[in-house]
FIKOLZA-1660 file (N, C-alpha, C; in steps of 0.1 Angstrom, whole numbers, plus 5000, padded with zeros to 4 digits):
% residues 238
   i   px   py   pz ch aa at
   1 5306 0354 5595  A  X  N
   1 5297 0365 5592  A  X CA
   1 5303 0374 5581  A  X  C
   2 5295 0376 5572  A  X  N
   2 5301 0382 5558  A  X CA
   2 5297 0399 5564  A  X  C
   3 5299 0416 5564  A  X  N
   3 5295 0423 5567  A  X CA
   3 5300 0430 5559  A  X  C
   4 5295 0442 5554  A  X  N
   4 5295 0451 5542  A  X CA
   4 5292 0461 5546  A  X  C
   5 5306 0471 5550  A  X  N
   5 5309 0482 5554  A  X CA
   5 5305 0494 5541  A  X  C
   6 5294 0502 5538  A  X  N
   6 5294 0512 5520  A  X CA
   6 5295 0521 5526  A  X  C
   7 5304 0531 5521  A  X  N
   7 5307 0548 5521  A  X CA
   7 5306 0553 5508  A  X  C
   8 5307 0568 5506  A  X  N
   8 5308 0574 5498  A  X CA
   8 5323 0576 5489  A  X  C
   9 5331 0576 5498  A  X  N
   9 5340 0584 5494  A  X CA
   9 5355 0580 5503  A  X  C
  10 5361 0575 5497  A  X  N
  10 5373 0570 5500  A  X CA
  10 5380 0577 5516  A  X  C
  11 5379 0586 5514  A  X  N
  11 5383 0592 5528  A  X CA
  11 5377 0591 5539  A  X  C
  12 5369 0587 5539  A  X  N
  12 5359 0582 5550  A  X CA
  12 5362 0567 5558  A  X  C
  13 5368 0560 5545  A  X  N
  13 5372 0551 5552  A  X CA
  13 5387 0548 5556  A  X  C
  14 5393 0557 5549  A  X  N
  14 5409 0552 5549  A  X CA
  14 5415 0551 5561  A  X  C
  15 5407 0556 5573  A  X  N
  15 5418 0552 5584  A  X CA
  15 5416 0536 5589  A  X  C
  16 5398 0531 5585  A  X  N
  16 5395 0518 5588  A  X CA
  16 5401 0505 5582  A  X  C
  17 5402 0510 5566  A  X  N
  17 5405 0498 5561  A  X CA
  17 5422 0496 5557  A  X  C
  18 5428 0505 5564  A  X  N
  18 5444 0509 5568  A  X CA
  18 5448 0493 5567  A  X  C
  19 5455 0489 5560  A  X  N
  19 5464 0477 5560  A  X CA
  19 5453 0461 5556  A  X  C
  20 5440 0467 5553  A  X  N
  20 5433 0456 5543  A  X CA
  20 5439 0454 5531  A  X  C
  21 5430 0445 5525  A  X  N
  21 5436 0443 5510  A  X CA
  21 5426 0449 5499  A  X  C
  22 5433 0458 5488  A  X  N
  22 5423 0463 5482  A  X CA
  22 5422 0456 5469  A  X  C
  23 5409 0456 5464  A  X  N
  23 5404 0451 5453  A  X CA
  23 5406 0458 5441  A  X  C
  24 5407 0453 5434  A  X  N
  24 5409 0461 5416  A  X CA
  24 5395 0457 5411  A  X  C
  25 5380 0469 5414  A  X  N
  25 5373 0466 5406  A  X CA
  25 5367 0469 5391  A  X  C
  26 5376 0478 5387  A  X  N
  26 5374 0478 5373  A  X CA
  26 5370 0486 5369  A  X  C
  27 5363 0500 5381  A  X  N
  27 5351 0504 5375  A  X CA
  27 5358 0518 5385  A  X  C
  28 5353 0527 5376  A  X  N
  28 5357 0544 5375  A  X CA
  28 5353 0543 5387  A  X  C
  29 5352 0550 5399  A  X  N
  29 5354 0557 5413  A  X CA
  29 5344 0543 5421  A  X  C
  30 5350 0533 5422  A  X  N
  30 5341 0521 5431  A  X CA
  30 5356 0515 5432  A  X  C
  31 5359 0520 5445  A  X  N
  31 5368 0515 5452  A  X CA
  31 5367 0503 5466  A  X  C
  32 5372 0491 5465  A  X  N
  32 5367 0480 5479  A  X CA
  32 5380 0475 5479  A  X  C
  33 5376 0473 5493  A  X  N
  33 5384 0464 5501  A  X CA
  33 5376 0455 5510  A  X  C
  34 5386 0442 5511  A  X  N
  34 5388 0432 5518  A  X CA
  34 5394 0429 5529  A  X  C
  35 5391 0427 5543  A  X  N
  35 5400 0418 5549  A  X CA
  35 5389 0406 5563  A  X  C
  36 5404 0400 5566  A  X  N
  36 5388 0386 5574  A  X CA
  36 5396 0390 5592  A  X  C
  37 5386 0389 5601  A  X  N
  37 5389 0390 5613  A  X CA
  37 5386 0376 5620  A  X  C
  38 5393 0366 5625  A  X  N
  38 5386 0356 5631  A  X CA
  38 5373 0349 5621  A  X  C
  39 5367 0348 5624  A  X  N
  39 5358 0339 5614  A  X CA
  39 5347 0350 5605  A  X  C
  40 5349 0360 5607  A  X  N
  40 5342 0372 5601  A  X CA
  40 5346 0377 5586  A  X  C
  41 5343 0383 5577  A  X  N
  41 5347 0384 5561  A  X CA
  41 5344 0402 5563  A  X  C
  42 5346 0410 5560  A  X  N
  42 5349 0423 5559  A  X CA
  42 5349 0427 5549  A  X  C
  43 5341 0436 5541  A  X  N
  43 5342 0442 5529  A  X CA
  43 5337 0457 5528  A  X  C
  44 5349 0466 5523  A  X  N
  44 5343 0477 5526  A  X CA
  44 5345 0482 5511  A  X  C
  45 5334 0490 5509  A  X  N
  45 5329 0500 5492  A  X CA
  45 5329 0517 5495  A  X  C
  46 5335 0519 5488  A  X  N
  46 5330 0532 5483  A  X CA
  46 5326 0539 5468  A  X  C
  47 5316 0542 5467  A  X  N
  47 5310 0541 5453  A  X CA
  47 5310 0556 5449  A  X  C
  48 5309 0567 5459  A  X  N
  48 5307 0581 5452  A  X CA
  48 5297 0588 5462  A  X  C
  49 5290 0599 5457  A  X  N
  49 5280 0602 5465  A  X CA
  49 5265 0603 5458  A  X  C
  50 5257 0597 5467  A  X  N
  50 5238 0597 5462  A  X CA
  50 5236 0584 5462  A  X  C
  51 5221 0584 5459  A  X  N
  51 5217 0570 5461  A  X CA
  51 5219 0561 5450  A  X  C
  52 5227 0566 5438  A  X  N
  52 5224 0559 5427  A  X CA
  52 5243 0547 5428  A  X  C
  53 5250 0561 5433  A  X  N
  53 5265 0556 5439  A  X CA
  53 5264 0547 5450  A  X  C
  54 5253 0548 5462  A  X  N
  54 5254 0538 5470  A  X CA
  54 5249 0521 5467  A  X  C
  55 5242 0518 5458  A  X  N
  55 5234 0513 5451  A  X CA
  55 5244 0509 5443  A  X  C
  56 5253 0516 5437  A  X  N
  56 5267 0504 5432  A  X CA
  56 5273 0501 5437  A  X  C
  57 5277 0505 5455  A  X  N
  57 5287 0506 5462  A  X CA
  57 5278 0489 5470  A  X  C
  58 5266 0486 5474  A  X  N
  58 5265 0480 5478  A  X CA
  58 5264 0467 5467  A  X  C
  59 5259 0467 5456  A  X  N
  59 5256 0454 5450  A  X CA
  59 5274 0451 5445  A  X  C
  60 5285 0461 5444  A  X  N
  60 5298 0453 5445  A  X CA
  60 5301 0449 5455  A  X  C
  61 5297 0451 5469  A  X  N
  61 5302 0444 5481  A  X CA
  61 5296 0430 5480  A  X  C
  62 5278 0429 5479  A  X  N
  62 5274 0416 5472  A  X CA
  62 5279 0407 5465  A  X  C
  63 5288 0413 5454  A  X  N
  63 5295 0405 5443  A  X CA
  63 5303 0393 5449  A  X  C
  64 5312 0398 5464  A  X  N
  64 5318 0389 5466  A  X CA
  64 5310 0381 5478  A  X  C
  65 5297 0383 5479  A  X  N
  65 5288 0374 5486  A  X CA
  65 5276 0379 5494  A  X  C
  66 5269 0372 5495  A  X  N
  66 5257 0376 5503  A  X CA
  66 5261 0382 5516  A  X  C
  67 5255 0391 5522  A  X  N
  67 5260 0399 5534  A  X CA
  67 5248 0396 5546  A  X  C
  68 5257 0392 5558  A  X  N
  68 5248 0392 5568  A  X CA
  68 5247 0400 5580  A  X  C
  69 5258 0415 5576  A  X  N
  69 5249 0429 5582  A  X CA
  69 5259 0437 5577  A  X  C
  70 5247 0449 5575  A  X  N
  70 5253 0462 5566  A  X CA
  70 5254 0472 5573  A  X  C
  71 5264 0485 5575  A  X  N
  71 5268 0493 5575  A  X CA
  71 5267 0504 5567  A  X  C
  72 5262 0514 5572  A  X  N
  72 5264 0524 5565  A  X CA
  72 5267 0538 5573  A  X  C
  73 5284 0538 5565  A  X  N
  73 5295 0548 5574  A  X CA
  73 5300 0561 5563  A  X  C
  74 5301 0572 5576  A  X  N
  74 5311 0585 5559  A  X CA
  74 5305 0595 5571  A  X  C
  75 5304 0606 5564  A  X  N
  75 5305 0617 5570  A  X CA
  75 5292 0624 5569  A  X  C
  76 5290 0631 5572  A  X  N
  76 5274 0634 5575  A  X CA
  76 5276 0654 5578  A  X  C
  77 5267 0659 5573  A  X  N
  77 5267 0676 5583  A  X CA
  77 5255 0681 5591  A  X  C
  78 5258 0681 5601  A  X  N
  78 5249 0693 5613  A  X CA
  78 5241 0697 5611  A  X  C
  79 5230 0691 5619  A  X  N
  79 5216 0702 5614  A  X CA
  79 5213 0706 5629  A  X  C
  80 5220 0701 5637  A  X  N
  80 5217 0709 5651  A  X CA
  80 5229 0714 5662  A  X  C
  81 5234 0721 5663  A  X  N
  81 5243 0725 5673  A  X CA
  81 5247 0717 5682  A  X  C
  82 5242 0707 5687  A  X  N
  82 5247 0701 5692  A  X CA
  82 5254 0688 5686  A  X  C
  83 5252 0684 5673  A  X  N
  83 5263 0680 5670  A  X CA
  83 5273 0684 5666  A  X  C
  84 5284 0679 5672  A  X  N
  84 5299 0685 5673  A  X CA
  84 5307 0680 5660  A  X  C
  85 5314 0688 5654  A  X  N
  85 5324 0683 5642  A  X CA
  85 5333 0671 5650  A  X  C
  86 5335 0664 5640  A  X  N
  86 5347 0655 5648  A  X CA
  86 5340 0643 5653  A  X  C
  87 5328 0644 5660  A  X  N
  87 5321 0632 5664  A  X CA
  87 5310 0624 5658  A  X  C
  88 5314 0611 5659  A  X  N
  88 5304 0602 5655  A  X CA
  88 5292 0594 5662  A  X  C
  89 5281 0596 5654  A  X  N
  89 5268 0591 5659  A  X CA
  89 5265 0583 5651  A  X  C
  90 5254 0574 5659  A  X  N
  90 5248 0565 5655  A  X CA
  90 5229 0567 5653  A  X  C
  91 5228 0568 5642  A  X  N
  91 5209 0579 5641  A  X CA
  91 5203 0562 5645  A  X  C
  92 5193 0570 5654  A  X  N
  92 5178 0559 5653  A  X CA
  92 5169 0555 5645  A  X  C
  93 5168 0562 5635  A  X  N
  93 5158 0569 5621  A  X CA
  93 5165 0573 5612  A  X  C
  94 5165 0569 5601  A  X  N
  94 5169 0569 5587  A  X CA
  94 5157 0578 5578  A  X  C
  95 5154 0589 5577  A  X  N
  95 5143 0594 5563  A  X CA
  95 5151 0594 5551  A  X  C
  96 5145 0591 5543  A  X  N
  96 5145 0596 5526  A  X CA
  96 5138 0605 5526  A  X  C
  97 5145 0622 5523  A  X  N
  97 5135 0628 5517  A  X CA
  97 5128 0633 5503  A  X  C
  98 5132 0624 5494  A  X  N
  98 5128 0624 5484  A  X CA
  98 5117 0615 5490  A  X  C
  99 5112 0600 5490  A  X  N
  99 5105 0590 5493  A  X CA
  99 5091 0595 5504  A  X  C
 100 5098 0598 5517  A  X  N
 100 5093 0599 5528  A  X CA
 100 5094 0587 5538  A  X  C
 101 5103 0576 5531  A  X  N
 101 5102 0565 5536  A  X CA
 101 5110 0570 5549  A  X  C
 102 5104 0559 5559  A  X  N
 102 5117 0558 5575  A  X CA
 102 5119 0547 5578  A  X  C
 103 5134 0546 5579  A  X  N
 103 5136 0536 5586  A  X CA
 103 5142 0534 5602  A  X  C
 104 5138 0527 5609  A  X  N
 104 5133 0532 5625  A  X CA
 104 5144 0517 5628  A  X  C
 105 5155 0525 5631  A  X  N
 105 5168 0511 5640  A  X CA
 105 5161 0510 5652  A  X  C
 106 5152 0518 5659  A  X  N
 106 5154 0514 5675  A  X CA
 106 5139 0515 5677  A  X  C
 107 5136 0507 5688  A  X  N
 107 5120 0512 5692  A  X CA
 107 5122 0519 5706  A  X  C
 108 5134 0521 5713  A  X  N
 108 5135 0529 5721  A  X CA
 108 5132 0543 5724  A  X  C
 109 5135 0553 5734  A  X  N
 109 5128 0569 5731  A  X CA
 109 5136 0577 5728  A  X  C
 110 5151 0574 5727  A  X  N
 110 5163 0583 5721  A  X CA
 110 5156 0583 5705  A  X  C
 111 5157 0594 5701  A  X  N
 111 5155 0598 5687  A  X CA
 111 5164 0606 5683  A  X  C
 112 5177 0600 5670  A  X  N
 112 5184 0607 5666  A  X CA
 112 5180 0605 5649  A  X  C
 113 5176 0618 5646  A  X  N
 113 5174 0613 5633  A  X CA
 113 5182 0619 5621  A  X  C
 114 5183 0612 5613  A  X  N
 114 5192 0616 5602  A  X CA
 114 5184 0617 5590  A  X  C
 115 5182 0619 5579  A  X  N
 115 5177 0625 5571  A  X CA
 115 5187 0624 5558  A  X  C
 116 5177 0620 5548  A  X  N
 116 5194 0618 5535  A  X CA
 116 5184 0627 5523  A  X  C
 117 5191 0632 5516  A  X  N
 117 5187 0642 5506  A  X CA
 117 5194 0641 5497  A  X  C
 118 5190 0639 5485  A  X  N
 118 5196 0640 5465  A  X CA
 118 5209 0652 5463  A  X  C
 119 5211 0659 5471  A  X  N
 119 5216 0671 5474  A  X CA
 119 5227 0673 5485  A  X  C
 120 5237 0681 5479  A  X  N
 120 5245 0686 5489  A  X CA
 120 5238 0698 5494  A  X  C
 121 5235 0698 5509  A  X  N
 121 5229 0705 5518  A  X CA
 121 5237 0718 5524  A  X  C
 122 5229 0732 5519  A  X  N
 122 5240 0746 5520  A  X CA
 122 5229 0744 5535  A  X  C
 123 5233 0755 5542  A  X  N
 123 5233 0760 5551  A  X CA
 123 5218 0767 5551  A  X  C
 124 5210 0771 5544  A  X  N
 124 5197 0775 5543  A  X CA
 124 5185 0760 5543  A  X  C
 125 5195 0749 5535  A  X  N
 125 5186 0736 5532  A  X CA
 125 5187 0727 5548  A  X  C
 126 5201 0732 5552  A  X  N
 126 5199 0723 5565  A  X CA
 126 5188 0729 5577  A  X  C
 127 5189 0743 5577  A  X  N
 127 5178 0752 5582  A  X CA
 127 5163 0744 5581  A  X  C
 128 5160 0743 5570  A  X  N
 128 5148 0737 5564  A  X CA
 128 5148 0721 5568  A  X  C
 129 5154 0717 5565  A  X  N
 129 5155 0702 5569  A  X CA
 129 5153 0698 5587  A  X  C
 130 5158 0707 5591  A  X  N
 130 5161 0702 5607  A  X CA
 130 5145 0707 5612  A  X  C
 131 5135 0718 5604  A  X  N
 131 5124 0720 5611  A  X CA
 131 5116 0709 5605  A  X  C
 132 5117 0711 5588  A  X  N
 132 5111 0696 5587  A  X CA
 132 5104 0686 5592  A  X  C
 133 5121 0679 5595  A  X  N
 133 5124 0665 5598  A  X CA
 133 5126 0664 5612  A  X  C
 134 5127 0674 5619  A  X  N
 134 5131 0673 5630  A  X CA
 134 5147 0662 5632  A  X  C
 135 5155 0667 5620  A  X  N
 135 5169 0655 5622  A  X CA
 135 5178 0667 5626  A  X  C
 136 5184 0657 5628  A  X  N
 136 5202 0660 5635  A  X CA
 136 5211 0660 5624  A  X  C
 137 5210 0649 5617  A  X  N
 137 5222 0653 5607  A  X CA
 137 5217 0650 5593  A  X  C
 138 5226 0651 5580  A  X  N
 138 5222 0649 5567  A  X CA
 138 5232 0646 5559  A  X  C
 139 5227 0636 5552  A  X  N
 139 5240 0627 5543  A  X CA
 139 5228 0623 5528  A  X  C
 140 5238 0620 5520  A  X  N
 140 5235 0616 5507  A  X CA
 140 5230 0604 5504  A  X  C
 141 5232 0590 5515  A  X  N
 141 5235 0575 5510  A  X CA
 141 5231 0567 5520  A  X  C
 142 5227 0575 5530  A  X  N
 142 5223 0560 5540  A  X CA
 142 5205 0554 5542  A  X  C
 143 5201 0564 5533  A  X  N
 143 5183 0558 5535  A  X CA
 143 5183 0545 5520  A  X  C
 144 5191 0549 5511  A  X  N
 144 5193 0540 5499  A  X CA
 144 5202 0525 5504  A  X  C
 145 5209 0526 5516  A  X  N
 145 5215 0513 5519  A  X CA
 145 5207 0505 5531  A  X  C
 146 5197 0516 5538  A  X  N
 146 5187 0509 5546  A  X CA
 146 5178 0500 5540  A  X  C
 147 5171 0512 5528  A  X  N
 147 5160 0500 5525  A  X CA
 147 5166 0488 5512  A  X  C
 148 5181 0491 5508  A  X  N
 148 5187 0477 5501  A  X CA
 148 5185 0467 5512  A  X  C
 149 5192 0467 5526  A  X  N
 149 5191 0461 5535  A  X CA
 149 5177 0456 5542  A  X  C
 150 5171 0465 5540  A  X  N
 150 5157 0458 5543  A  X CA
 150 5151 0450 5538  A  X  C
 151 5151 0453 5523  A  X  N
 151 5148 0446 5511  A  X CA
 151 5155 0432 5513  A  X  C
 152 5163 0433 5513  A  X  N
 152 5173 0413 5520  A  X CA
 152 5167 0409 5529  A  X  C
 153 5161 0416 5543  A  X  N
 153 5163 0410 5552  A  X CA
 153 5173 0412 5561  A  X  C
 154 5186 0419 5562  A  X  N
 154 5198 0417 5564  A  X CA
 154 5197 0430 5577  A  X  C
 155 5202 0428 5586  A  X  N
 155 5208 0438 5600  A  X CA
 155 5216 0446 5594  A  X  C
 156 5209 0462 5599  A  X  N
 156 5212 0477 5596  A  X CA
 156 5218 0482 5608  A  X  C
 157 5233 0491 5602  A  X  N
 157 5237 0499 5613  A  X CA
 157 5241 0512 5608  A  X  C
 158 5242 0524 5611  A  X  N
 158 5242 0537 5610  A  X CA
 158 5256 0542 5615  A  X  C
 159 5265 0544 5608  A  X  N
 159 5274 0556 5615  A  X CA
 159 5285 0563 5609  A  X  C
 160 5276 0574 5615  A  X  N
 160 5275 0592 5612  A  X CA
 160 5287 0600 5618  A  X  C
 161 5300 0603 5610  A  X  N
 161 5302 0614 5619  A  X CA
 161 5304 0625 5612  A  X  C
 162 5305 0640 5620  A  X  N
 162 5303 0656 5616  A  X CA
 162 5314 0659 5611  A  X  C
 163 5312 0667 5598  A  X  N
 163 5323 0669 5590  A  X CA
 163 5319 0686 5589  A  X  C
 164 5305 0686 5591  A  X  N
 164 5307 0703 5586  A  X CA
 164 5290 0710 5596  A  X  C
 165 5294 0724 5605  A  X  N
 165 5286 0724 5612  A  X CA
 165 5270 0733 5604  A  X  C
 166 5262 0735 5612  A  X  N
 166 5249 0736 5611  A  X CA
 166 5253 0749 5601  A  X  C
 167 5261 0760 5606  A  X  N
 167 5265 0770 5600  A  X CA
 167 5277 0775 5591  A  X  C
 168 5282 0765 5585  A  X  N
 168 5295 0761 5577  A  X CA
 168 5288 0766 5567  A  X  C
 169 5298 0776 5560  A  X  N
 169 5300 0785 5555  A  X CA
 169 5307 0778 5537  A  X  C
 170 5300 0770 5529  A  X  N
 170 5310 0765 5519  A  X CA
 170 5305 0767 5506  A  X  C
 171 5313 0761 5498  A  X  N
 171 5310 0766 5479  A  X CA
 171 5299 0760 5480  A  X  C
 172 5289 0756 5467  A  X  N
 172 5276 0743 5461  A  X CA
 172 5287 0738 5457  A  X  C
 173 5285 0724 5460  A  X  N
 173 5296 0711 5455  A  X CA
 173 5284 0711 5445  A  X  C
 174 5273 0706 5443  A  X  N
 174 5263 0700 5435  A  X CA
 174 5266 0699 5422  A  X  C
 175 5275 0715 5418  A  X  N
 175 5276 0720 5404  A  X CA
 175 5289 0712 5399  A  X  C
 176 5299 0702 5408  A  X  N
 176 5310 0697 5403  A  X CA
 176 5311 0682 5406  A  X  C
 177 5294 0678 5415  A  X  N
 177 5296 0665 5414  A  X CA
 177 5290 0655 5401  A  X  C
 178 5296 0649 5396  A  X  N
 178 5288 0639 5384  A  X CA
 178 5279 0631 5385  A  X  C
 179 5280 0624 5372  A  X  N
 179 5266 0614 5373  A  X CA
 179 5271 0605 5383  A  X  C
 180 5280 0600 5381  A  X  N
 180 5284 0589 5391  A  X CA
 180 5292 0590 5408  A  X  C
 181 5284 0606 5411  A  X  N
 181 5285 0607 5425  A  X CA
 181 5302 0611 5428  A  X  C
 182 5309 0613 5418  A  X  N
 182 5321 0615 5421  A  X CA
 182 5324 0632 5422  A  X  C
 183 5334 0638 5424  A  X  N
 183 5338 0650 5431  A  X CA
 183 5348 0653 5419  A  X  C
 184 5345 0667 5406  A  X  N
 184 5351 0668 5397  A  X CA
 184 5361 0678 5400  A  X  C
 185 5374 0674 5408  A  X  N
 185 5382 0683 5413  A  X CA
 185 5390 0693 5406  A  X  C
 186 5391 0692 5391  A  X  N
 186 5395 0709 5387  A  X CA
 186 5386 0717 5385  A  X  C
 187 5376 0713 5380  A  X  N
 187 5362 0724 5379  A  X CA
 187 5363 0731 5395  A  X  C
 188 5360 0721 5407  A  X  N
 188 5357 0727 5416  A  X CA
 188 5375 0735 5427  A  X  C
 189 5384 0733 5422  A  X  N
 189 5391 0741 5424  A  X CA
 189 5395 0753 5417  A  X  C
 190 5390 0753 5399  A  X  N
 190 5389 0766 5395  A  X CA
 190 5380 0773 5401  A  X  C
 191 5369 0769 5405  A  X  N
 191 5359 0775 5412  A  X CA
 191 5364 0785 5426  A  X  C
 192 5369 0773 5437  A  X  N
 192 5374 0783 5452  A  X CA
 192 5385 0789 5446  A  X  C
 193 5388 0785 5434  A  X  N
 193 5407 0794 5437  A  X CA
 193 5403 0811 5434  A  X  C
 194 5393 0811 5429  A  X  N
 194 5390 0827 5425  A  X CA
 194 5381 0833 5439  A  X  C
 195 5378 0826 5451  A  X  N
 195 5367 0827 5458  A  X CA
 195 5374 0829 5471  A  X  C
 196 5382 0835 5474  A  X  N
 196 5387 0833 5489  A  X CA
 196 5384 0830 5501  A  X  C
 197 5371 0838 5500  A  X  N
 197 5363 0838 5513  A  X CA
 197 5357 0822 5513  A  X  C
 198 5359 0816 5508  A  X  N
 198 5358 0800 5510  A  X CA
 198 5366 0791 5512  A  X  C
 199 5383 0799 5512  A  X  N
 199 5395 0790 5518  A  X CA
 199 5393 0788 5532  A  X  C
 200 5390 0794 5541  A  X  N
 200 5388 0788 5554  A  X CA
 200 5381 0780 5559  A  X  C
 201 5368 0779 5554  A  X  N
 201 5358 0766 5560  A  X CA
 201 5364 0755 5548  A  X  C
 202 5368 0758 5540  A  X  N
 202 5375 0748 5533  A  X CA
 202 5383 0736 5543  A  X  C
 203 5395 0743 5547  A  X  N
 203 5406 0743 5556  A  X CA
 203 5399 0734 5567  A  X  C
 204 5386 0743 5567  A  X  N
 204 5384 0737 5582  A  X CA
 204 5373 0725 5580  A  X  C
 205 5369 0724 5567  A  X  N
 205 5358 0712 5564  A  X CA
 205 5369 0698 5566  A  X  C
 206 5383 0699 5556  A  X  N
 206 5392 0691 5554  A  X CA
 206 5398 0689 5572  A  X  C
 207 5401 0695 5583  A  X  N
 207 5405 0689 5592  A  X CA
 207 5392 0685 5602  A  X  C
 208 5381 0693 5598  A  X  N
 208 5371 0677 5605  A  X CA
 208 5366 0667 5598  A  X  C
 209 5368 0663 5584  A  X  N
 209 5365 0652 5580  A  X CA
 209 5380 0643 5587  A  X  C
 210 5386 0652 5586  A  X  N
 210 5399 0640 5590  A  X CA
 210 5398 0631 5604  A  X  C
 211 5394 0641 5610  A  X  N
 211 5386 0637 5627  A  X CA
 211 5375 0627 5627  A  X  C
 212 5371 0633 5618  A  X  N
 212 5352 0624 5615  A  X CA
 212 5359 0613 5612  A  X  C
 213 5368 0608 5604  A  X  N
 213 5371 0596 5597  A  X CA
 213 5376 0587 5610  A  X  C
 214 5385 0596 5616  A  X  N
 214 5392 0584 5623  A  X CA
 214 5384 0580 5634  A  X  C
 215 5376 0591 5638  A  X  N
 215 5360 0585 5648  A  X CA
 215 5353 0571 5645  A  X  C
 216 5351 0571 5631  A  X  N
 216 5343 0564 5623  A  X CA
 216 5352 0548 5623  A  X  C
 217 5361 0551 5621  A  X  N
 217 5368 0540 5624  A  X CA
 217 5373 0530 5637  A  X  C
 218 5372 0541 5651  A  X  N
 218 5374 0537 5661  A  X CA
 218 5363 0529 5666  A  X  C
 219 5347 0537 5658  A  X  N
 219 5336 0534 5669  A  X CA
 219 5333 0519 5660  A  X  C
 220 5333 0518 5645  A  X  N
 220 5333 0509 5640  A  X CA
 220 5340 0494 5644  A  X  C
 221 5350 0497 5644  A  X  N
 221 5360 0488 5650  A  X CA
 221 5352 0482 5661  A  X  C
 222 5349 0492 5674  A  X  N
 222 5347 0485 5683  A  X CA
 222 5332 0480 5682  A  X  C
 223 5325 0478 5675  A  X  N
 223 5314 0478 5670  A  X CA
 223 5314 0462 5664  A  X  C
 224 5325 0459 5657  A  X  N
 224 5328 0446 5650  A  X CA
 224 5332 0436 5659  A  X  C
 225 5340 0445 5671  A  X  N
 225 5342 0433 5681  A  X CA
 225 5326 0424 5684  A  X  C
 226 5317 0432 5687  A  X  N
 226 5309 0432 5692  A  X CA
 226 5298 0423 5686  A  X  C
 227 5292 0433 5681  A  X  N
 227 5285 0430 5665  A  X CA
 227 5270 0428 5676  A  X  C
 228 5266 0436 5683  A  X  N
 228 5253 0436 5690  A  X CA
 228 5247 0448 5681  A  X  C
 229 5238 0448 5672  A  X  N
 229 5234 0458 5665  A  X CA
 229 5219 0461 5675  A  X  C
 230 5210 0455 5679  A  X  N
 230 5201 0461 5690  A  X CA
 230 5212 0470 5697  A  X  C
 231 5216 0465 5702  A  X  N
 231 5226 0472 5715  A  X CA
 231 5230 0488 5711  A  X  C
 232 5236 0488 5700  A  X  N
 232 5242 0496 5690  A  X CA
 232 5233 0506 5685  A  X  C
 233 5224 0501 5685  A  X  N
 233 5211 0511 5679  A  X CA
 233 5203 0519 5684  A  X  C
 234 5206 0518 5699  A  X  N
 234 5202 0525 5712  A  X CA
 234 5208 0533 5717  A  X  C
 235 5223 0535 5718  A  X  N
 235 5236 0541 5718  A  X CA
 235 5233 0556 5716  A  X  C
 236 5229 0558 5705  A  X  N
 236 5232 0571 5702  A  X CA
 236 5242 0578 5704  A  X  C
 237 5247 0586 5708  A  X  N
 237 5262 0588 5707  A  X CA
 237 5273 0583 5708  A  X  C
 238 5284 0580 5703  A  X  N
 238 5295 0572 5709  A  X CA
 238 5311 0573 5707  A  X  C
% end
């Protein structure tokens, strides 16, 4: 089984693909790796952030072959208090809200929904979003890797963990991310270095992405042993 792990953003995966082999692909912020478990092929991408980044992040995992289930992992932020920083979920419901499209992992009655938006989501938009949509969380890239995956044919899995809460307090990234979804880090550090009151959720965004990550890697892991994606899709928390 070939399986195509897409993130955004290198940090998200670095605790998973710890001692894989990485790829040289040639191309400004599209970073992959490789490695094979028992009869299984492993390919993990990270392309940037939005749908246009995930959308290159998946057709280079393609490159090295057709995929017969997709992933889609990174970090995600709170639209309800009860999601906890640090922990990873697995959503039932994928929305685009540009589209309106949904895509529905479970037919069961747990409903965890996530919601993906063109936009880095301030704390007024997650407000708005969670009455909406009635979601739990919001990310940039996972309704663009569902319906690539749908579009094949190919088995969809979701997972989410909390990097920043409902009420997180941070700069607009929007204004420092590029066309190609990447994160323009001296713009946006000239930016907080004059801004103080934004050093601390900073501080504190950076030590629960670090938590989110290694979540993300644990539950994945045990998820590969497995590879029951029904099973998985009913879960909701884990």
């Amino acid at each position: 089984m070939r399986v195509g792990i897409i993130a955004a953003l290198p940090g998200e995966l670095k605790p998973l693909v710890r001692n894989w082999e990485r790829y040289r692909s040639g191309v400004k912020g599209l970073s992959v790796w490789r490695t094979t478990r028992e009869e299984d092929e492993l390919i993990a991408v990270c392309g940037g952030m939005g749908a246009n980044a995930a959308l290159r992040a998946f057709t280079a995992a393609e490159f090295l072959g057709a995929l017969d289930l997709v992933l889609s992992v990174g970090w995600a932020g709170a639209l309800a208090p009860e999601m906890k920083t640090g922990d990873c979920y697995i959503p039932s419901e994928v929305i685009d809200a540009q589209t309106g499209e949904r895509f529905l992992l479970t037919e069961g009655k747990r409903k965890l929904r996530l919601v993906t938006t063109p936009r880095v989501a301030d704390t007024e938009e997650k407000r708005r979003l969670s009455e909406s949509y009635g979601a739990a969380l919001v990310d940039m890239e996972a309704a663009t890797v569902a319906r690539l995956a749908q579009i094949r044919g190919v088995p969809f899995c979701c997972f989410k963990a909390v990097s920043d809460a409902p009420d997180a307090k941070l700069p607009d990234l929007n204004g420092v991310i590029d066309t190609q979804g990447q994160m323009q880090m001296l713009p946006f550090l000239a930016y907080v270095a004059v801004r103080p009151g934004f050093w601390g959720s900073l501080l504190e965004l950076g030590k629960n992405s670090s938590v989110a990550a290694r979540a993300i890697a644990e539950n994945v892991n045990r998820f590969l042993m497995e590879k029951d994606v029904e099973r998985t899709n009913q879960t909701g928390a884990v």
